[in-house]
N, C-alpha and C positions, 0 to 999 in steps of 0.2 A: 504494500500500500504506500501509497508519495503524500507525505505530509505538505500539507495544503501553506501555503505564503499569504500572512496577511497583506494584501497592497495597499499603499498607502501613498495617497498624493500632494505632494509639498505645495505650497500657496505659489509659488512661482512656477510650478507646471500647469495648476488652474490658470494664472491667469495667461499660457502659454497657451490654452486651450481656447481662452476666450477672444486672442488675437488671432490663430488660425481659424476658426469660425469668422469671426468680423470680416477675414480677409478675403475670406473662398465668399463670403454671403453678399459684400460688393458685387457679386458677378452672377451669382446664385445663391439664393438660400436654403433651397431645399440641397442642394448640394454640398453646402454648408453643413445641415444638421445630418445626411446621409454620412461624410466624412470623417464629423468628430465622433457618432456611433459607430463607427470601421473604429479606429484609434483609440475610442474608451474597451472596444471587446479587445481588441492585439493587447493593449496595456492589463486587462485586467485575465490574459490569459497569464503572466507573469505568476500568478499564483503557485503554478507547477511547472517545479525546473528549469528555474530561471536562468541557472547555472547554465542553459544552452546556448545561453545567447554570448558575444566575444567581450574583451575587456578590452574598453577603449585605452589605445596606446599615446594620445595624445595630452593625456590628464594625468597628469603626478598620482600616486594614492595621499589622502591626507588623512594622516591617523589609521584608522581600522575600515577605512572605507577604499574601494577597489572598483571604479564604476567602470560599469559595461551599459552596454545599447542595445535597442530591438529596431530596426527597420520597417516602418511603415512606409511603402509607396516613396515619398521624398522627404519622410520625415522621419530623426532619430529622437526614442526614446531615452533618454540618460538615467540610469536607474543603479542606486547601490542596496547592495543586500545587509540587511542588519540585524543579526539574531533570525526570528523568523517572521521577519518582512520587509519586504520590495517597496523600497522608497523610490518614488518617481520622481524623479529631480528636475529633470527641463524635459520640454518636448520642443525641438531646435528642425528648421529647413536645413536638410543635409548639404547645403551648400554654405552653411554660417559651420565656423572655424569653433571650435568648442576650447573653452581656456576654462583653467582652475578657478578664475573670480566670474564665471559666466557661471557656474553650477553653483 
């Protein structure tokens, strides 16, 4: 049996969520709210075996944290595991440069 991961999401990946909505909703809104339920299901598959996913090379570890990403379409999930729950840290356009004071 796979013990289950609380997910847990930081106020700056909410409000990471409310600017990719606002952005895609300029042009669409229903495509808009179709998108961010794609993004909240990928994020909250995290629950199990997160460990699949890669450890981003570009970000120091700081302290006891070790972050890795999930891949959605053009966008990366930044996510550290902590005990037994997946903090969702940014949800970043895979074309923005991910730095240590950006998470």
């Amino acid at each position: 049996m796979t013990n289950a991961y609380n997910v847990i999401i930081s106020k700056q990946a909410e409000q990471d969520f409310e600017e990719i909505y606002t952005y895609i909703a300029e042009v669409s809104p229903s495509n808009a709210a179709l998108f961010v339920g794609e993004l909240e299901n990928v994020i909250y598959s995290l629950d199990i075996f997160p460990e699949r996913c890669p450890i981003i090379p570009e970000v120091t570890p700081l302290m006891y944290d070790t972050y890795r990403h999930l891949i959605h379409q053009s966008y990366r999930i930044i996510f550290a595991i902590r005990d037994n729950s997946v903090v969702i840290l940014r949800i970043l356009h895979g074309a923005r440069n991910v730095e240590s004071d950006s998470i």
